[in-house]
N, C-alpha and C positions, 0 to 999 in steps of 0.2 A: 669884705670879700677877699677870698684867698686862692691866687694863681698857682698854679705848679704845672709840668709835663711830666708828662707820663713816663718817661727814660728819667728822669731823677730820682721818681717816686721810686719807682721799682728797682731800680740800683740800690738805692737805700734801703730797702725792705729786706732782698736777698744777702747785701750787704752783712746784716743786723741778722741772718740768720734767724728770722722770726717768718718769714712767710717760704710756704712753699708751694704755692700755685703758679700756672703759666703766666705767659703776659697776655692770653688771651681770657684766661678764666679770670685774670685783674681786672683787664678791660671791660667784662661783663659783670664785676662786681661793682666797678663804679659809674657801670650806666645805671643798674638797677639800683642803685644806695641814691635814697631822696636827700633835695639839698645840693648837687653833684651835676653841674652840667658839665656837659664839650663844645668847643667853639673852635674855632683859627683865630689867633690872635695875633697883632702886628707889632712882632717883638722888636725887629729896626724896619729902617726903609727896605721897603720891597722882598723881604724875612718875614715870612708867615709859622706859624708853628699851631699844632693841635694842643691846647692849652684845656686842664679843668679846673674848672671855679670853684671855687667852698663859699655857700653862703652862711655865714656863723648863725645869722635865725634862725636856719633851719635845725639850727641843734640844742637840745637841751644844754645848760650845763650843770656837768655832776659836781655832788657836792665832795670836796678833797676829806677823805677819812686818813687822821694818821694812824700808822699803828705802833705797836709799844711791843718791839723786839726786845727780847730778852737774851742773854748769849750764856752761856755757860760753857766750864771747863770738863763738865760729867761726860762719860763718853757713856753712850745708849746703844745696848746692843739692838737692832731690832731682826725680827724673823719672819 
C-alpha cells in the first residue's frame, strides 16, 4: 500500500505541467478511481492529516513496451 496527500500529489502534477484540472475536479477524480481510498492518518503525535492509499492489487500491471527510436539528420518538410 502506498500513502501520499493530496498537496504533494497536486503540486507535483501542476508542477510537471501535465495536469490541468482544479483540485476540486482532483479530488473527485480520485474518489471515483477504484483501488483509492481517503482516511486521516496519524502522521506524529496528535498531527492528523487527510492521507490516500494506493492499494497496488487493485492494479493491473502493464506490460513495459520498449520502443526503437530512430534519429536522423533529414530535415522533413511537413504541411
Amino acid at each position: 500500500m502506498v500513502h501520499f496527500t493530496f498537496d504533494n500529489l497536486f503540486t507535483h502534477l501542476v508542477d510537471e505541467k501535465k495536469w490541468k484540472f482544479s483540485e476540486e475536479n482532483t479530488h473527485l477524480f480520485l474518489k471515483k478511481m477504484g483501488g483509492v481510498t481517503r482516511e486521516k492518518l496519524h502522521i506524529q503525535a496528535n498531527v492528523k492529516r487527510n492521507v490516500y492509499s494506493v492499494f497496488k492489487d487493485s492494479f493491473e500491471e502493464e506490460p513495459l513496451v520498449h520502443e526503437k527510436i530512430e534519429f536522423s539528420n533529414e530535415r522533413k518538410d511537413s504541411f
